[in-house]
SELOPA-150794 format. One record per residue (C-alpha): x, y, z; residue number from 1. Coordinates in steps of 0.001 Angstrom, whole numbers. Last residue first. Layout:
N
X;Y;Z;NUM
...
This chain:
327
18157;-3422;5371;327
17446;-260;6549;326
14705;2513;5543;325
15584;5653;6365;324
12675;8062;6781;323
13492;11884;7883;322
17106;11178;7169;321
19874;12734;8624;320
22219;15266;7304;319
24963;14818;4441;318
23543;17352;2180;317
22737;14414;-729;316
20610;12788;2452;315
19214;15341;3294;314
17919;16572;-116;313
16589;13575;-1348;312
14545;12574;2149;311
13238;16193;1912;310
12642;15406;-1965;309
10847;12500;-1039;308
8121;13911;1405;307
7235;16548;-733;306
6925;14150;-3853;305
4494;11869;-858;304
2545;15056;-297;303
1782;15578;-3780;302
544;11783;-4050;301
-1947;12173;-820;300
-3296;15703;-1591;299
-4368;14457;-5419;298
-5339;11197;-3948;297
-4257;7892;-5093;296
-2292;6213;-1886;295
-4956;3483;-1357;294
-6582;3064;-4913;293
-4329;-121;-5764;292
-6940;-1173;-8460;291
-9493;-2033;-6428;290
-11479;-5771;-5956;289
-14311;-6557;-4477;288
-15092;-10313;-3734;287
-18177;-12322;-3095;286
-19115;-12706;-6979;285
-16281;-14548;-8116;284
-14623;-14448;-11730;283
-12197;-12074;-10720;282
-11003;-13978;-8655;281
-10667;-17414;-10648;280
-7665;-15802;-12648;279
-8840;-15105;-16754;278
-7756;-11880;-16727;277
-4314;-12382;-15405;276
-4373;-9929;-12163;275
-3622;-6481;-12156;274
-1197;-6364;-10475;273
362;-9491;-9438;272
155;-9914;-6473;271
-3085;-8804;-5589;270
-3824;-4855;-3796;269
-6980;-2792;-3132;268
-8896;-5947;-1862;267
-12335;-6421;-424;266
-13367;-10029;535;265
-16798;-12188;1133;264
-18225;-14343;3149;263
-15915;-16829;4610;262
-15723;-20304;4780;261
-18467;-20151;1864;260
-16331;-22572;-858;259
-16003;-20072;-3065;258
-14807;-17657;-1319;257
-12322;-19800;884;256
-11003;-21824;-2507;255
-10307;-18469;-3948;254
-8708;-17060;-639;253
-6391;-20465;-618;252
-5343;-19920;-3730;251
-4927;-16302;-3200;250
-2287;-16580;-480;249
-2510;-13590;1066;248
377;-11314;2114;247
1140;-11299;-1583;246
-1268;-8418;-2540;245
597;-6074;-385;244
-819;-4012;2587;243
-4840;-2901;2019;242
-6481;-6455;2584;241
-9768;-6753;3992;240
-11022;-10197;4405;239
-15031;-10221;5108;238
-16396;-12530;8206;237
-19688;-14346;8083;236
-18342;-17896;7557;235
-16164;-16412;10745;234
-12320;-17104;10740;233
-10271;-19824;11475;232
-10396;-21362;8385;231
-9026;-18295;7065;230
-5974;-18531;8870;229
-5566;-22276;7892;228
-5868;-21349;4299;227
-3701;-19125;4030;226
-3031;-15370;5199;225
605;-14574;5719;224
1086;-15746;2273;223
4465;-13853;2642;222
4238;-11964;6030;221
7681;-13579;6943;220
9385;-12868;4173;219
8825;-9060;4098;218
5391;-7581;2983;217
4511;-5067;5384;216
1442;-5338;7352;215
-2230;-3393;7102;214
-4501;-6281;6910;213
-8208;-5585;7915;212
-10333;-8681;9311;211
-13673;-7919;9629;210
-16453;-9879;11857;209
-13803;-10470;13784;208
-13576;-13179;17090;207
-12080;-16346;16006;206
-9393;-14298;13765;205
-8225;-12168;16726;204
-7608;-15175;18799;203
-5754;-16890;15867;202
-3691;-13864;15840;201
-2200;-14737;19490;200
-1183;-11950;21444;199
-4684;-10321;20644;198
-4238;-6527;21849;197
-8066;-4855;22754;196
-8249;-1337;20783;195
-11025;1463;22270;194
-9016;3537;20451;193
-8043;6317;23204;192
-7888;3622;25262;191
-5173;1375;23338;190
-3465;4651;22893;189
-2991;5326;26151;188
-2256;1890;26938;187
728;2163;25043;186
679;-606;21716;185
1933;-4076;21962;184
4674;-5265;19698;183
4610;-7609;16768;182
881;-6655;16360;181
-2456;-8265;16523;180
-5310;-6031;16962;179
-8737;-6034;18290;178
-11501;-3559;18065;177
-15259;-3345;18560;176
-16898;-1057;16056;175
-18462;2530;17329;174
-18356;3169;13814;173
-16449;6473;15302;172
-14134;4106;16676;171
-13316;2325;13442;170
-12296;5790;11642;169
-9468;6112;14992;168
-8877;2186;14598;167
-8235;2621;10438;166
-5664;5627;11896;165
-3968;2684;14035;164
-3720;809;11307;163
-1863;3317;8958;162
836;4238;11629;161
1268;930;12706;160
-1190;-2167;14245;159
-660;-4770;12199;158
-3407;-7243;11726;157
-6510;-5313;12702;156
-9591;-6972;13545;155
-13092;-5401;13442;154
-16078;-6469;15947;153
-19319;-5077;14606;152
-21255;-2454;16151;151
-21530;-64;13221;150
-20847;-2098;10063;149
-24258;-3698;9352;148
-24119;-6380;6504;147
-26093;-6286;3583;146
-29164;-7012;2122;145
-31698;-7135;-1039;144
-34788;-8592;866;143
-36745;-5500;-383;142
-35951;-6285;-4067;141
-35521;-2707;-5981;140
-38356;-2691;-8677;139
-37965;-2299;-12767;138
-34394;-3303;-13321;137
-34094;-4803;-16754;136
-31791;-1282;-17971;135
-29418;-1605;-15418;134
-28141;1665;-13249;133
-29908;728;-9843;132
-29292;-2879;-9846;131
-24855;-2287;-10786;130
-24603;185;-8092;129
-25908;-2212;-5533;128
-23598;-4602;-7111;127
-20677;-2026;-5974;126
-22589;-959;-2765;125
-23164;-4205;-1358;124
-23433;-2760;2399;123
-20597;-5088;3878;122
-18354;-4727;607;121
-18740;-1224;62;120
-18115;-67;4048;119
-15276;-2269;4271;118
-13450;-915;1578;117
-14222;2558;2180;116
-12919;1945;5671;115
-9604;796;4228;114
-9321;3323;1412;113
-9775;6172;4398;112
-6556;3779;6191;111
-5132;4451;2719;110
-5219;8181;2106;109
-4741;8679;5588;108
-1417;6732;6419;107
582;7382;3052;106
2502;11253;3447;105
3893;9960;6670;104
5547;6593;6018;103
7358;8492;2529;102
10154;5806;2365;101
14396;6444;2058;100
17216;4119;839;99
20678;4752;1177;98
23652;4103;-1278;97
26809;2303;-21;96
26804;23;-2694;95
26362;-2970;-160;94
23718;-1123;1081;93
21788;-1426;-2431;92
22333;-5275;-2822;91
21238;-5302;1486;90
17859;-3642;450;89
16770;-5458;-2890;88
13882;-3311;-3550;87
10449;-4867;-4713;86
9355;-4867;-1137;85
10305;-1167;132;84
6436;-1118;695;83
6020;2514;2243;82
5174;5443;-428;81
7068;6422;-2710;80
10854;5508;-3154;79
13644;7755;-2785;78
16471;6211;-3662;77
19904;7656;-2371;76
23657;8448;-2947;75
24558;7408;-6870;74
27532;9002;-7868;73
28893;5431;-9832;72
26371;4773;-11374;71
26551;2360;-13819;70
27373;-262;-11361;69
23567;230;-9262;68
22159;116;-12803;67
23364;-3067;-13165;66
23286;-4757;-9742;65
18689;-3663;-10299;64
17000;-968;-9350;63
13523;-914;-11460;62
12510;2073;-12353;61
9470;1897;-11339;60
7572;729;-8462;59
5057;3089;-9102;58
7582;6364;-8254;57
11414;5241;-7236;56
13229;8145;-7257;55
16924;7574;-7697;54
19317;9961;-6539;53
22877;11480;-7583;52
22628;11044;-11229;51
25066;13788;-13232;50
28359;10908;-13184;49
25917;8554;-15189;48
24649;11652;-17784;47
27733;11345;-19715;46
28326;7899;-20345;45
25107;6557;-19804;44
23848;8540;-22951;43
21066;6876;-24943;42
19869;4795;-21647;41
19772;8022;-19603;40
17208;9345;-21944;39
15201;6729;-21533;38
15105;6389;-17951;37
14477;9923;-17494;36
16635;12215;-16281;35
15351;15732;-14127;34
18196;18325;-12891;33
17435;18618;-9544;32
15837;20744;-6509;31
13203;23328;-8717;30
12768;20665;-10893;29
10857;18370;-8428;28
8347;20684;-7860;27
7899;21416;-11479;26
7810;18353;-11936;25
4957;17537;-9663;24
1868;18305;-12251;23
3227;15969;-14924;22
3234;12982;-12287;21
6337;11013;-12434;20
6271;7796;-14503;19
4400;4541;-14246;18
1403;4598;-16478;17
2271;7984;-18689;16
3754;10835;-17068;15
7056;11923;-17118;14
9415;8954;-17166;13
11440;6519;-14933;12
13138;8881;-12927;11
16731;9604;-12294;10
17315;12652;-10551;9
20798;14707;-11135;8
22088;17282;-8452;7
21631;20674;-9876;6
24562;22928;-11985;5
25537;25766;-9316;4
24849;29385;-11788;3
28082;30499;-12816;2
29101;33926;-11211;1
């Protein structure tokens, strides 16, 4: 009896800066019959009625009307992680092909990211790093300071499944915490959190001593954070962003920086990534800034390939979802 030929995955490549990790293929391989971008390109024709799912690993490949056209089997894309941002939703619904996230697999790795933020910015660690290891350092400066975490009032703009694990961290800082959030949390949860709801952002803003920003990017969040939100906060307060780099407007964070209306900022994400090399942020002392480190953890990345082959498989088997993403 001939051996059931495997559902084709397209996938950028294996490996390299953007591609599927070498040590998941195997996972991957046992469920479909693995195309790369490259070889698809040399033989459309044949391999285009093989490709059944997309998955979408490091934003890449990118899903554009024409690849959508040339295939014409096409069910699902899987992308990693949660930002569906650089996918045209309603283009790929109007091709009647679904579109899955990996919500689950995410949430630790980057509410720990979060807190390690916070933590290396308040307590200087990255310059502090810099003192120790340099070769004209002959005595550590005792008025060489940071900023104390535990105690201080932190401020969580969006309030999901990632934000609400960087208020369970928070709590055992025993830091004060607000959020702002489309929709108020259970008061059980609140409680078990210690978490005060701000209706009003600008409340929440007044009041932090760190402002965390764990939102989606859709078009309303889009330079969420300008310059009148940061006017608003403390001169002592640091900006913590670990959602999408173009939630802030980094014109206005520049100008903020260096103009002392806030202290300092830690960010895992800009828009774009990596920054031009000669933009004004990465000239500034008062900023830390992390090559999108929030999902990068051996346990984290495995478990988001886990997570999208279950999406893959369920939705190529005709049964629902674990996490649909809609338009």
């Amino acid at each position: 009896m001939a051996k059931q030929e495997q559902p084709g995955l397209l996938i950028l490549e294996i490996g390299g800066v953007c591609g599927v990790l070498e040590g998941h293929v195997e996972l991957l391989k046992k469920h479909f019959h693995l195309i790369t971008m490259n070889e698809f390109l040399k033989n459309k024709e044949r391999l285009s009625e093989k490709i059944k799912s997309v998955f979408i690993y490091a934003d890449r490949p990118v899903v554009d009307r024409e690849l959508l056209q040339s295939l014409p089997h096409l069910k699902v894309i899987a992308n990693s992680g949660v930002g569906v941002n650089h996918l045209d939703l309603k283009l790929i619904s109007s091709f009647g092909v679904k579109v899955t996230n990996t919500p689950h697999a995410v949430s630790d790795s980057t509410a720990d990211i979060g807190m390690a933020l916070m933590l290396a910015s308040a307590r200087r660690l990255v310059e502090g790093c810099q003192i120790a290891v340099s070769p004209q350092t002959e005595r550590f400066a005792a008025d060489w300071l940071g900023d104390e975490v535990t105690g201080a009032t932190l401020g969580i703009i969006g309030m999901g499944s990632i934000g609400y694990k960087v208020a369970k961290r928070a709590k055992a800082f025993e830091m004060k915490i607000l959020y702002h959030n489309r929709n108020q949390r259970k008061e059980e949860e609140e409680q078990a959190v210690g978490a005060r709801y701000c209706e009003k952002m600008e409340d929440l803003l007044q009041q932090s001593d760190f402002v965390i920003l764990v939102v989606n990017l859709t078009p309303q969040t889009h330079k969420f954070i300008g310059k009148r939100e940061l006017e608003l906060m403390k001169p002592t307060a640091t900006l913590i962003n670990i959602s999408r780099g173009a939630v802030v407007d980094h014109d206005a964070l520049v100008e903020a920086l260096q103009n002392g209306i806030i202290k300092a900022a830690a960010l895992d994400v800009t828009y774009p990534e990596p920054l031009p090399r000669d933009h004004p942020l990465l000239k500034l002392k008062n900023i830390l800034i992390t090559p999108h480190l929030g999902i990068k953890t051996d346990k984290a990345t495995r478990m988001i390939t886990e997570e999208a082959v279950a999406n893959i498989l369920a939705a190529l088997n005709g049964l629902p979802m674990p996490n649909e993403v809609f338009p």
